[in-house]
C-alpha positions in Angstrom: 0.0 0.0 0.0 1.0 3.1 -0.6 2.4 5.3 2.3 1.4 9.2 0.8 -1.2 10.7 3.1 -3.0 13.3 2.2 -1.4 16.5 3.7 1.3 15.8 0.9 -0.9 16.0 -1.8 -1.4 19.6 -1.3 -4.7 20.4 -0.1 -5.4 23.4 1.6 -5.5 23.7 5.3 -9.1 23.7 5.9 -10.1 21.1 3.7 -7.3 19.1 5.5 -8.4 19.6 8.8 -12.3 18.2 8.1 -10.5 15.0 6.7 -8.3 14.3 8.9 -11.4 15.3 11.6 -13.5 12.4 9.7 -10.6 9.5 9.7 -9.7 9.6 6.5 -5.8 8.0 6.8 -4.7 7.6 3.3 -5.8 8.1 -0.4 -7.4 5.8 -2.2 -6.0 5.1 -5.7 -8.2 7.1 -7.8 -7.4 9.9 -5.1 -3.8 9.9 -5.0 -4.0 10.1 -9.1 -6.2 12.3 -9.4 -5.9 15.1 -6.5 -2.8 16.7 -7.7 -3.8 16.7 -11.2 -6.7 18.8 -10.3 -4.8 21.0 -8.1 -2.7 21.5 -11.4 -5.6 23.1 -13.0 -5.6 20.4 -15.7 -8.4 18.5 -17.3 -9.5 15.1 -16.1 -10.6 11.9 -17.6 -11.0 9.8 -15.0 -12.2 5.5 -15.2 -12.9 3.8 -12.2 -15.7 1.8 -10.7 -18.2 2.6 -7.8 -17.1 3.0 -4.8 -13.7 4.0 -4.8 -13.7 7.2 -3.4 -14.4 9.4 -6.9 -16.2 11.9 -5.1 -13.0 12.4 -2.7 -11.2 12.7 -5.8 -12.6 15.7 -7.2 -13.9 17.6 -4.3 -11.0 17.6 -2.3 -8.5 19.3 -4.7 -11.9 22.1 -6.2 -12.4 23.1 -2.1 -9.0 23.8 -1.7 -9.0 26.4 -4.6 -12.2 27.7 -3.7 -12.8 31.5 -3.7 -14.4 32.3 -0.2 -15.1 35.8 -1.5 -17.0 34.8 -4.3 -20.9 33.8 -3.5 -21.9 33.1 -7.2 -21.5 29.3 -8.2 -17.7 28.5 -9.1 -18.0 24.5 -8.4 -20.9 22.7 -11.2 -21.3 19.3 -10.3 -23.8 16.8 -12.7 -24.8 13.4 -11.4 -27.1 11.1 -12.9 -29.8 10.8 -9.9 -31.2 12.5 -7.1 -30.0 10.5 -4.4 -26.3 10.7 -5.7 -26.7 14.3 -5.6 -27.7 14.2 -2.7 -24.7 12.1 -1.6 -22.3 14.1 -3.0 -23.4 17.5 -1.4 -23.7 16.1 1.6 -19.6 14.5 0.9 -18.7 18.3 -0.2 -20.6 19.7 3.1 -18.8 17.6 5.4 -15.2 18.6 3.1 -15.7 22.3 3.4 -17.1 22.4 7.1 -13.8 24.8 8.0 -14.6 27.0 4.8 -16.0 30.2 6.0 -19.2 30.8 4.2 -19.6 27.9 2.8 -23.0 26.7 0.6 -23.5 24.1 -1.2 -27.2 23.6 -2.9 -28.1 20.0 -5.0 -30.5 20.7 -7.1 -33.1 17.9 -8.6 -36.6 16.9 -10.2 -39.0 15.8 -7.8 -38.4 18.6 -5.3 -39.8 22.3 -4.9 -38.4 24.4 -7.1 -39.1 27.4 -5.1 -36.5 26.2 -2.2 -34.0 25.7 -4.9 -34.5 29.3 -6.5 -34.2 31.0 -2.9 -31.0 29.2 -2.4 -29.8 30.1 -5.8 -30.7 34.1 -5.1 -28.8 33.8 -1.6 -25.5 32.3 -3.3 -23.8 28.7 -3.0 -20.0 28.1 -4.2 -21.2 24.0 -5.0 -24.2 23.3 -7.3 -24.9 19.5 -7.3 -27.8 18.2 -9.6 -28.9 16.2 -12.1 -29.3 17.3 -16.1 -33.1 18.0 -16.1 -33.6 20.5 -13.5 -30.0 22.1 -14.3 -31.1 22.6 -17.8 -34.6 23.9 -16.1 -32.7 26.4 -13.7 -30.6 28.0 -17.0 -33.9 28.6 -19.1 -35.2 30.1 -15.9 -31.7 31.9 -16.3 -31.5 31.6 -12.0 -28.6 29.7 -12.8 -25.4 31.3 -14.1 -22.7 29.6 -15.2 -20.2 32.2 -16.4 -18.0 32.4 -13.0 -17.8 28.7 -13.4 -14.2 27.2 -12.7 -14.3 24.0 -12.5 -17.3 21.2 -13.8 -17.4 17.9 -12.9 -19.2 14.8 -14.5 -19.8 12.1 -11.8 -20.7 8.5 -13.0 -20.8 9.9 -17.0 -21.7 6.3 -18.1 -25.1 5.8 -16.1 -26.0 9.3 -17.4 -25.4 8.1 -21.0 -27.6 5.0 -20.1 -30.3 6.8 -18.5 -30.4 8.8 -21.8 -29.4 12.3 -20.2 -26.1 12.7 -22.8 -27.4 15.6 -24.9 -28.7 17.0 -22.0 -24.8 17.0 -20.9 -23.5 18.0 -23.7 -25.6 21.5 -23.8 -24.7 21.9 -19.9 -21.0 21.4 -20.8 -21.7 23.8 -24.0 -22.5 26.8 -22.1 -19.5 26.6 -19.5 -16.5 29.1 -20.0 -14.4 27.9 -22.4 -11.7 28.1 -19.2 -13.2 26.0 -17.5 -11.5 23.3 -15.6 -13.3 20.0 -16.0 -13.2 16.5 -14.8 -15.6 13.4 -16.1 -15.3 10.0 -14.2 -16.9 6.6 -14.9 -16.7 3.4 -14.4 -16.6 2.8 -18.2 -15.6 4.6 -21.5 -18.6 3.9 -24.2 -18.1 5.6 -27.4 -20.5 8.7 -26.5 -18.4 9.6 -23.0 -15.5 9.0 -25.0 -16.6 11.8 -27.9 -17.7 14.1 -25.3 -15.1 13.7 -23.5 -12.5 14.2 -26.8 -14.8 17.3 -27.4 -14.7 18.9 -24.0 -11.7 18.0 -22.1 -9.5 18.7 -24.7 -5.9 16.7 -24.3 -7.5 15.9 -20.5 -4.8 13.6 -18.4 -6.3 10.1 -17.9 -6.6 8.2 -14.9 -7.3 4.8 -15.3 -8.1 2.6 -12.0 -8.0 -1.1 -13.7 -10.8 -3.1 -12.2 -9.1 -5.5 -10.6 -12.0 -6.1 -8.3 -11.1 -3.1 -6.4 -14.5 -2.4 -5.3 -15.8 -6.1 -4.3 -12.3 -7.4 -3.2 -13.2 -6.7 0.6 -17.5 -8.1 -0.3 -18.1 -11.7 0.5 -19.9 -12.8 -2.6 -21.8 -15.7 -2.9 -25.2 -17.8 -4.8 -27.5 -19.7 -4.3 -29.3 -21.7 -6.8 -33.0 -21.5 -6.2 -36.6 -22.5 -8.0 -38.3 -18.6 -8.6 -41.2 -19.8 -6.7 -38.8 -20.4 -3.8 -37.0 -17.2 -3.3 -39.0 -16.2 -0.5 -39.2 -18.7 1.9 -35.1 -18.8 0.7 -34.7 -15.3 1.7 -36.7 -15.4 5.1 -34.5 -18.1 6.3 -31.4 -16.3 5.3 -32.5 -13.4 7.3 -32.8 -15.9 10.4 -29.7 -16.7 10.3 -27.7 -13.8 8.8 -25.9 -10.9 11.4 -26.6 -7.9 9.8 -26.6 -4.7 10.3 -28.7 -3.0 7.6 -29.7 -4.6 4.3 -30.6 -3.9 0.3 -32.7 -6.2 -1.3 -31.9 -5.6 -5.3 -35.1 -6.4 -7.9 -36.0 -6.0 -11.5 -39.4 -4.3 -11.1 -40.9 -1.5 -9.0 -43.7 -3.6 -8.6 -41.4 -6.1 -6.8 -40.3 -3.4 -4.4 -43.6 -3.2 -2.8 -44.5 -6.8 -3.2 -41.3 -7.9 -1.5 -41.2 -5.0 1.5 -45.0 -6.2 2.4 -44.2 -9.6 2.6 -41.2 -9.3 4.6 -43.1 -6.9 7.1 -45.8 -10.0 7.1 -43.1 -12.1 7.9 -41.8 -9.7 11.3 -38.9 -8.0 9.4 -38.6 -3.6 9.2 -38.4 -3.4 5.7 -39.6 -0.6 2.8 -39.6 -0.2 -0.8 -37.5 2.5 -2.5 -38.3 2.7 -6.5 -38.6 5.8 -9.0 -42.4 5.8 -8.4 -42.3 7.5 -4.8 -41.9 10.7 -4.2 -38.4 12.4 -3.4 -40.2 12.9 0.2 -40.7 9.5 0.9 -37.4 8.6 -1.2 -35.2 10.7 1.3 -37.2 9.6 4.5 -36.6 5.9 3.8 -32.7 6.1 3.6 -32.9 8.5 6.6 -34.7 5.7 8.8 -32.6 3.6 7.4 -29.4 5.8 8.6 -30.8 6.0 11.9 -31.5 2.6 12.3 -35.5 2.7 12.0 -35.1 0.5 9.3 -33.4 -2.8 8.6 -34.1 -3.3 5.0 -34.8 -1.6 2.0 -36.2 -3.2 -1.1 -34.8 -1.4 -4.3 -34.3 -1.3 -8.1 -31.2 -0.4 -9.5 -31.6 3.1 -10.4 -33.6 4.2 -6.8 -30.4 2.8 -5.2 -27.8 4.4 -7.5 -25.3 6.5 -5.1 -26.5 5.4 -1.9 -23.8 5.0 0.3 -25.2 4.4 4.1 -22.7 2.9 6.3 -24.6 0.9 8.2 -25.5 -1.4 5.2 -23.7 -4.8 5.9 -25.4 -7.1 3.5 -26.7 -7.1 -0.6 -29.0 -9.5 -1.2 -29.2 -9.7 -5.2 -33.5 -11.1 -5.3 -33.4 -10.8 -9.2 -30.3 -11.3 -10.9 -28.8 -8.0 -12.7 -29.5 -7.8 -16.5 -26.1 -7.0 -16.9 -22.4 -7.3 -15.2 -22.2 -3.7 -14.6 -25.4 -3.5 -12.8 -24.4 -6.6 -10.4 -20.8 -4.4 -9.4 -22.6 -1.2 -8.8 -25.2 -3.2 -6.7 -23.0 -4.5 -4.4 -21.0 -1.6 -4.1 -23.7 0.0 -1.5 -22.0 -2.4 1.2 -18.1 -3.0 2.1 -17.4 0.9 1.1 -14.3 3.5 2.1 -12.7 0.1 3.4 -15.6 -1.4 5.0 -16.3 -5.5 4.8 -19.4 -6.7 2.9 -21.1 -9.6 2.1 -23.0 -10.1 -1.3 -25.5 -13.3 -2.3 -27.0 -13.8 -5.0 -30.5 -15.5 -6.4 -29.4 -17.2 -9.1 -32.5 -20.2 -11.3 -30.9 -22.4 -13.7 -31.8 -20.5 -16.7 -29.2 -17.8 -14.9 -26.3 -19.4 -14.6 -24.4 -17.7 -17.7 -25.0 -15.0 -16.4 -23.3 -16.0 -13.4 -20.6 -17.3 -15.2 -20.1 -14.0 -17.1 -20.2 -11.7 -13.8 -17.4 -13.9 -12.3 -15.4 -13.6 -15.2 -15.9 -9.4 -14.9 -15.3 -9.3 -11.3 -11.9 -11.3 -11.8 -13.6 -13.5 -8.8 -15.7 -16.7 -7.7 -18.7 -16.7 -6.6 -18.7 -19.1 -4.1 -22.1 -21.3 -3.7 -24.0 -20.2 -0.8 -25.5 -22.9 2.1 -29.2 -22.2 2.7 -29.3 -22.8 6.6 -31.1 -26.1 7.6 -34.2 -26.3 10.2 -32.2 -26.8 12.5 -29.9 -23.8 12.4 -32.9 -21.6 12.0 -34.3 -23.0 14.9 -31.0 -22.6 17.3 -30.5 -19.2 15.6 -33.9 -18.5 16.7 -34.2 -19.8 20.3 -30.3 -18.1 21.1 -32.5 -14.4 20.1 -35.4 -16.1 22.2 -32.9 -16.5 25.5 -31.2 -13.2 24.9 -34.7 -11.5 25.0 -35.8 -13.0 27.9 -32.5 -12.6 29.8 -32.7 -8.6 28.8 -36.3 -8.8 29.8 -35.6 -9.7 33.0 -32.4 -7.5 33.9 -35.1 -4.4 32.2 -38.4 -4.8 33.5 -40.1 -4.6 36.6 -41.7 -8.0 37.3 -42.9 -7.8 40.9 -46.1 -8.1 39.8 -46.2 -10.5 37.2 -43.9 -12.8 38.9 -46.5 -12.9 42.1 -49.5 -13.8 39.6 -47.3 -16.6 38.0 -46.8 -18.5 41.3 -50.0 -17.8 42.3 -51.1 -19.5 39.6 -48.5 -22.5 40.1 -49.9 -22.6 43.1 -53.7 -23.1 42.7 -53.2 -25.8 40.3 -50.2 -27.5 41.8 -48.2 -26.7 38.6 -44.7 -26.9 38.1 -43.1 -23.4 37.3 -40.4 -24.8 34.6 -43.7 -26.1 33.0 -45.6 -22.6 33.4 -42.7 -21.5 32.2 -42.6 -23.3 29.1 -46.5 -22.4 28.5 -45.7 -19.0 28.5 -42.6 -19.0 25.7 -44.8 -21.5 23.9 -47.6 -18.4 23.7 -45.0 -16.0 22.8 -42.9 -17.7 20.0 -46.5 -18.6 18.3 -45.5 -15.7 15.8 -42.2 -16.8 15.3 -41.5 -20.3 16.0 -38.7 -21.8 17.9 -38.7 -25.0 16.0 -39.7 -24.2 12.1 -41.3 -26.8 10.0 -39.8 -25.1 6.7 -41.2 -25.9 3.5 -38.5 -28.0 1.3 -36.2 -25.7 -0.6 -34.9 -27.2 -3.9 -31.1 -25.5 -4.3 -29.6 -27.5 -7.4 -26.2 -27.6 -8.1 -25.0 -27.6 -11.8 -24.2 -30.0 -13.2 -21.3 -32.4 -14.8 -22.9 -31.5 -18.1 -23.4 -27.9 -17.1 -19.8 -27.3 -16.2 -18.2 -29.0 -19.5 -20.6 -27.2 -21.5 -19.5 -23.5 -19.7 -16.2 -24.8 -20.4 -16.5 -25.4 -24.0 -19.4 -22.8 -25.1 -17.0 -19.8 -25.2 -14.8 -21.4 -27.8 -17.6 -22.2 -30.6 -19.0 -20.4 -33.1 -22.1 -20.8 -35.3 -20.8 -23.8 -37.2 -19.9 -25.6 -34.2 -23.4 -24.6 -32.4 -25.2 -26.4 -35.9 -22.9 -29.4 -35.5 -23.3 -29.5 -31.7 -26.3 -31.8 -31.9 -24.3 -34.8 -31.8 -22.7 -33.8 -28.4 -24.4 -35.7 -25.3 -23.2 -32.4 -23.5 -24.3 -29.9 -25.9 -27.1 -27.3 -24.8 -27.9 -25.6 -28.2 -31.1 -26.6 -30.5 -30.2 -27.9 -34.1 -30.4 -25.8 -36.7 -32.1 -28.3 -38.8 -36.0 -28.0 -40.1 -36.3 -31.8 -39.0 -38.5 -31.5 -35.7 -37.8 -35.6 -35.3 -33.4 -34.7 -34.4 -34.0 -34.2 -31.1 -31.2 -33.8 -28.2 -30.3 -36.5 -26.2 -32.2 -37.5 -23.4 -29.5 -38.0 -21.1 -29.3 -34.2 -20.2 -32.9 -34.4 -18.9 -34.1 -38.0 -18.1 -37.2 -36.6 -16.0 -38.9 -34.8 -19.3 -41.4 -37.1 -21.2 -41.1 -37.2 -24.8 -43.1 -34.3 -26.6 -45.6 -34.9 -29.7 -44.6 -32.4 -32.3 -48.4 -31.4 -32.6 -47.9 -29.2 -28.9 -45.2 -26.8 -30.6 -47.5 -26.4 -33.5 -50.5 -25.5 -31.3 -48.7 -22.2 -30.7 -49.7 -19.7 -33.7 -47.6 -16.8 -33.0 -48.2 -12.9 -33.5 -45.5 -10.0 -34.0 -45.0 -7.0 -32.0 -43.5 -3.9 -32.7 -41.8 -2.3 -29.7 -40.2 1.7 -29.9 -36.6 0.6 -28.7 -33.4 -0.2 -31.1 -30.4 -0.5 -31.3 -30.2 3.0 -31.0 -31.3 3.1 -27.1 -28.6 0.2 -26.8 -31.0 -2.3 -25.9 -30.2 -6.0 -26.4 -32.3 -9.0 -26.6 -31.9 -10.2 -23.1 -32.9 -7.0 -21.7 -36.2 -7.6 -24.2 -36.7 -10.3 -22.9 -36.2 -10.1 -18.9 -38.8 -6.9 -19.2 -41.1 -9.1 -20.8 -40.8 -12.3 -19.0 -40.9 -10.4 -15.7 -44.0 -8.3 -16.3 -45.9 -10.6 -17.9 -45.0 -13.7 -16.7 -44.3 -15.5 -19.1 -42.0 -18.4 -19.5 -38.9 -17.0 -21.7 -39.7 -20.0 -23.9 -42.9 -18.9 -25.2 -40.7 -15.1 -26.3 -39.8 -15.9 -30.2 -38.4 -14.3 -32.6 -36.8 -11.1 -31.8 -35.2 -8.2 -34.3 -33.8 -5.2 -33.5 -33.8 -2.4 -36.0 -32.6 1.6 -35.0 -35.6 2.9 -33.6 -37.5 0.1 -32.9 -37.5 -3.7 -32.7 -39.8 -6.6 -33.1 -40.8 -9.3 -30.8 -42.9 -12.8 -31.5 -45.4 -13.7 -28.7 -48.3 -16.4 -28.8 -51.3 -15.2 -29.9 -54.3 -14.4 -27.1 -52.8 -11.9 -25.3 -55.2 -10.6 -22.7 -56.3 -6.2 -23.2 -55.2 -6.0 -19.4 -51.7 -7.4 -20.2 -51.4 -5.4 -23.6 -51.9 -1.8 -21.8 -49.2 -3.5 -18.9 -47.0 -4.2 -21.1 -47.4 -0.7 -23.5 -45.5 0.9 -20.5 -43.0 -0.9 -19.5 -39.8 0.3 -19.5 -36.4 -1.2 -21.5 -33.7 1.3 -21.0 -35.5 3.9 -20.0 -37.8 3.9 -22.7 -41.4 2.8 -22.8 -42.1 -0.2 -25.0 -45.3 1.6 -26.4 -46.1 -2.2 -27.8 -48.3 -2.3 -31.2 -49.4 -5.2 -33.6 -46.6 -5.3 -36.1 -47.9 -4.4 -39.5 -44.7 -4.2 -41.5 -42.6 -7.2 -40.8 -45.1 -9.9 -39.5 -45.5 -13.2 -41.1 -48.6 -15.0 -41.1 -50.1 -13.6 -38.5 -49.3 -10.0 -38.8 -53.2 -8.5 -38.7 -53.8 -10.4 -35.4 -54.6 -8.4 -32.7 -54.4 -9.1 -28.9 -57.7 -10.6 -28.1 -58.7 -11.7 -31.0 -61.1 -14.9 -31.3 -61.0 -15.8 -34.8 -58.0 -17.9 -33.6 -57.1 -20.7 -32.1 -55.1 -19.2 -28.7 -52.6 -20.6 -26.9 -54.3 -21.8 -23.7 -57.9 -23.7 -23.7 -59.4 -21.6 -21.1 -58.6 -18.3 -22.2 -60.9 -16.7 -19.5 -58.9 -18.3 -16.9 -55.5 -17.2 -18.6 -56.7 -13.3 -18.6 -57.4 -13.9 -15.1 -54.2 -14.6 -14.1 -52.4 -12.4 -17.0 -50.5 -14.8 -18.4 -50.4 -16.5 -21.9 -48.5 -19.7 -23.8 -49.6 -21.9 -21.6 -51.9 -21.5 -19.3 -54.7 -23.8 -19.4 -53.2 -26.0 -21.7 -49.6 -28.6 -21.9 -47.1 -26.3 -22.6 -45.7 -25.6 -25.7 -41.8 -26.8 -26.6 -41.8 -27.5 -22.8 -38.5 -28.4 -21.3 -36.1 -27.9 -24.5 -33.0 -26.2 -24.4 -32.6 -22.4 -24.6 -29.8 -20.2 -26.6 -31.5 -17.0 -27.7 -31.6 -15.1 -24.1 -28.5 -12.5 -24.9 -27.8 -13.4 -28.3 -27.8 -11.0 -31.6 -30.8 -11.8 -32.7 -30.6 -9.9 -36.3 -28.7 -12.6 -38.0 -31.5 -15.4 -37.6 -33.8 -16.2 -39.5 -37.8 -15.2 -38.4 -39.7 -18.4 -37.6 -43.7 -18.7 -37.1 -43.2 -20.4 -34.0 -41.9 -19.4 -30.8 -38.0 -19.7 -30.7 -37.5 -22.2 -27.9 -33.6 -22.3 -27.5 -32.7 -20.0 -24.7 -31.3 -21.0 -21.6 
């Protein structure tokens, strides 16, 4: 480790003092790069991954030059969500507490905008706030921008992703051309890269290899887990796990609330924290959960982006991430500025490339996770049981109580260990000492599984068309000839399929408003679907992606409730505004959702509305049990099919 602290990096006095005041021993990497650039006065390009201490970086070295005389803003900081603003006013705050004079304002959407125009009228040095309302404040002209001397672009990648670039890029465009600028992200897509070429001019790079710097001190682990199981799984890891304060990671904002009520059911504190509450009750659950009123928080990735409570021990990943960036900034809420972690992960066997593909980013195993037994639920449970009653009596008055009990002992000559054991009996009714927990299934991959990881990496389309010969192989032949069929070694418990189920299955194309241009892929099509409508991946066929829009096979029926769900849903921040395809469909391109002229794909289509779902329901399922490929893949250079594309994993 490196032995520079930071009074030799050249920070002024008074920022060094609140450091040092706050326990701060020694740089961090990305600090002790990046600090005496800025002190230089040079541009920064800065790559590094969450949790590192970025906002150290940048803040440190733009206090020390601050002008104390000068109220106007001099510091413009953009993040790409209200609670990292939040975060990183509070970090500047804390910096500059020996600054005379000192204000620093975050400004977002969601809040009054009356509060933040008083502040702006009274002065602040700092200015922290997301794109929108900055743009907002300069066409209201309350914010000005021409004393500007230094701009900073936290976490430039998730801005690009949450579509906020051009919004940037007009922020950056109307900063003095003196400026002193920084950007930092965890990666460098072409975009950052362009506006970063554009703005920062010949900017020094600092480049913080990910090297697992930011899980190296997390515990990761999995555990592999039916869906339908993930609850009872996560109610028995919360009996047994110490922790301090926990995030519970899903897809859907639905989820949130689905998942926090539950848990509340089940005796734990817990809340939801998505994009639909208000910025009110956004900042009052992390407060509870900073002062302890809270144990757990239930959140989607972009509600949870920046939040950085110490107290957090503990990511539990409920849905796995659609993507290996996604799963590193997850768990970096816990094992922060140096602090020990512990990370597990939900993982179905349809999911285990993906966990194959985060261990390889993270340059780490993921270790398999033990579900605890009965019987360590049960001791974990009666040790809390003792502890209580020990505190109660040490705490509480029981003159009273304890006279009753042996009066009662008394009048019906009963033994006190056994009116003892009466009364814990009542009380643990809630919570019982000795569990009878459902059976969990937790499979473990597979021989078959593992040489199939080992070997799918190395082979290309060819191979994949000849794999059919391969007892191991996972992939579907390419061949027309529904009688080649995979081995039945792989999966000795399915019962051989007539042909006439697949064809049962007529099929109907979708045209959904995102492309290639929103840098959507077909995993991330399919996880939004499959989630919100419940649908078996399976049943998702053909998909195509085009700029501006893409296309989608799904089986034919789909319930009107399901079709408005689905019209606003969200794939990269952009609606899916879903429509009957009328362009690019094949046989079945004038069907509508609904329709009865055809045969759908469950019997009892009543009954399948009810429960909004479709392929399936009320029927033997279609292409049931057959190997999957698709999930992730390109899907462009296949060719469409009229029945549902069944090889994804």
């Amino acid at each position: 480790m490196s032995s520079v602290d930071f009074a030799s990096l050249g920070i002024s006095a008074p920022v060094l003092k609140a450091v040092q005041q706050l326990g701060y021993e020694q740089p961090s990497p990305v600090q002790e790069a990046s600090i005496p650039i800025l002190l230089e006065g040079k541009n920064l390009l800065g790559t590094a991954q969450t949790g590192t201490g970025k906002t150290a970086a940048f803040a440190l070295p733009f206090l020390s030059k601050l002008d104390e005389k000068q109220k106007s803003p001099q510091i413009l900081v953009l993040t790409p969500t209200r609670e990292l603003a939040i975060q990183v006013a509070e970090a500047f705050q804390s910096y500059a507490k020996h600054i005379k004079g000192f204000h620093v304002l975050p400004i977002y959407g969601g809040a009054d905008i009356g509060g933040q125009l008083r502040g702006l009228k009274r002065g602040a040095q700092v200015v922290v706030g997301t794109p929108g309302r900055m743009l907002d404040h300069l066409r209201r002209r309350s914010l000005d921008l021409s004393q500007i001397k230094g701009l900073i672009l936290d976490e430039a990648d998730e801005m690009l992703r949450m579509g906020f670039i051009d919004d940037v890029e007009t922020i950056l465009a109307k900063t003095p051309p003196e400026c002193q600028r920084a950007l930092f992200s965890a990666t460098m897509p072409p975009a950052i890269k362009r506006v970063a070429d554009k703005y920062l001019g010949d900017a020094e790079v600092v480049s913080i290899q990910n090297k697992t710097k930011t899980v190296e001190r997390i515990a990761q682990s999995h555990l592999m887990v039916k869906g339908h199981q993930k609850m009872d799984a996560l109610t028995r890891i919360l009996d047994v796990e110490q922790f301090d304060g926990m995030i519970i990671f899903v897809r859907t904002k639905s989820s949130t609330l689905e998942i926090a009520e539950k848990l509340e059911a089940r005796g734990f504190s817990s809340a939801a924290l998505n994009g639909d509450l208000t910025q009110t009750l956004r900042e009052r659950t992390i407060n509870r959960l900073k002062k302890g009123q809270l144990d757990i928080v239930v959140a989607t990735d972009v509600a949870a982006r920046g939040l950085d409570v110490e107290r957090i021990s503990h990511v539990i990943n409920y849905d796995v991430p659609y993507d290996n960036e996604s799963y590193v900034h997850r768990i970096g809420r816990t094992g922060r500025a140096g602090r020990e972690g512990k990370a597990i992960m939900f993982v179905t066997q349809k999911e285990t490339r993906m966990l194959r593909s985060i261990e390889k980013s993270t340059r780490q195993p993921i270790s398999s996770f033990n579900l605890p037994s009965n019987e360590e639920v049960s001791g974990q449970r009666i040790t809390q049981f003792k502890e209580q009653l020990v505190g109660m009596c040490k705490s509480t008055k029981l003159d009273k109580f304890h006279s009753l009990v042996k009066e009662v002992a008394a009048e019906n000559d009963i033994d006190m260990t056994l009116l003892a054991a009466a009364l814990a009996y009542e009380a643990q009714k809630d919570r019982p000492l000795f569990p009878k927990m459902v059976a969990i299934d937790t499979p473990r991959a597979t021989a078959n599984d593992r040489s199939d990881r080992k070997e799918r990496p190395k082979r290309d389309s060819r191979e994949r068309a000849e794999s059919r010969e391969r007892p191991e192989s996972r992939e579907r032949p390419d061949s027309r000839d529904r009688s080649a069929k995979a081995p039945r070694t792989e999966r000795p418990e399915r019962a051989p399929r007539d042909k006439s189920d697949a064809d049962d299955i007529p099929m109907v194309t979708y045209r959904i408003e995102v492309g290639r241009n929103d840098e959507v892929s077909p995993k991330n099509i399919v996880g939004a679907i499959a989630n919100e409508a419940e649908i078996d991946a399976q049943y998702i066929g053909h998909i195509k992606l085009y700029d501006d829009h893409s296309t989608v096979d799904l089986p034919e029926g789909m319930p009107k409730e399901l079709f408005d769900h689905l019209y606003k849903v969200r794939v990269c921040q952009k609606p899916l505004k879903i429509s009957v395809d009328n362009g690019t469909a094949g046989e079945q391109r004038d069907a509508k959702p609904g329709f009865k002229d055809r045969k759908p794909a469950f019997k009892d289509k009543k009954d399948a509305a009810a429960k909004g779902k479709f392929a399936g329901a009320g029927q033997k399922p279609a292409f049931k049990g057959k190997p999957k490929a698709h999930r992730g893949q390109d899907s462009e250079v296949r060719k469409p099919r009229k029945r549902p594309v069944t090889d994804r994993k």
